[in-house]
C-alpha atoms as one frame of an Amber mdcrd trajectory, in Angstrom:
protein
   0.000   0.000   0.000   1.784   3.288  -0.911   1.705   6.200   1.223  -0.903
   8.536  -0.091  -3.324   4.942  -0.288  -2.354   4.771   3.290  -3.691   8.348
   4.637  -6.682   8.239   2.371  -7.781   5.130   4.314  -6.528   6.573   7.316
  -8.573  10.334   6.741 -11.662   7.758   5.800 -11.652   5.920   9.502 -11.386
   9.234  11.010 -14.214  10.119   9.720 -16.312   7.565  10.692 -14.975   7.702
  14.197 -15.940  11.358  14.196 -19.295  10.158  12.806 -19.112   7.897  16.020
 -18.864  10.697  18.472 -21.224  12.946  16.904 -23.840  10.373  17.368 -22.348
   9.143  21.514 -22.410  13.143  22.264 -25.881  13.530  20.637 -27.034   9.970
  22.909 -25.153  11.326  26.237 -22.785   8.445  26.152 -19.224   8.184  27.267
 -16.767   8.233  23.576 -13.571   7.793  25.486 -12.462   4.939  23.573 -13.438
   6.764  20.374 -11.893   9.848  20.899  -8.292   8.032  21.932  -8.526   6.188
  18.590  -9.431   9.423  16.911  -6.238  11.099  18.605  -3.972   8.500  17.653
  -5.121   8.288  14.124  -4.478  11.800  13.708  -1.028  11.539  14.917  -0.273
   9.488  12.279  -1.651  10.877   9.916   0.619  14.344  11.185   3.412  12.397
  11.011   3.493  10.914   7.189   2.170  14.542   6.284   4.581  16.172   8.405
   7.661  14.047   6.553   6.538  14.736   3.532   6.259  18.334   4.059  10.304
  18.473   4.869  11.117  16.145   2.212   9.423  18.473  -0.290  11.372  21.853
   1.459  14.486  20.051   1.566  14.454  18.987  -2.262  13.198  22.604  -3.022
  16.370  23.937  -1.299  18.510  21.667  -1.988  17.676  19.734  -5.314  21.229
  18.902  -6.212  22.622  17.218  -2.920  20.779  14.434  -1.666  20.849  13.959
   2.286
């Protein structure tokens, strides 16, 4: 699976979890569990974007050396 099918999954599952909460909040139910999946998910979805975010500055820079 390459990277950008990766986060498209991953922004897909976050929204059903928020889809999740929306409806626990609207019931008065506890959406601890949700909301710790929801946190985690969107750490990793920070960290492939955030890589790929100094990969592109650095070869913008720097297109001739590679580090």
């Amino acid at each position: 699976m390459s990277q950008k099918q990766y986060l498209k999954m991953l922004e897909k599952e976050i929204k059903k979890v928020n889809r999740k909460i929306d409806e626990k909040i609207m019931r008065g139910e506890e959406y601890r569990k949700e909301a710790r999946d929801h946190k985690l998910m969107l750490r990793r979805m920070r960290y492939f974007t955030r890589q790929n975010f100094f990969r592109n500055l650095k070869n913008r820079f720097f297109p001739k050396f590679s580090f």
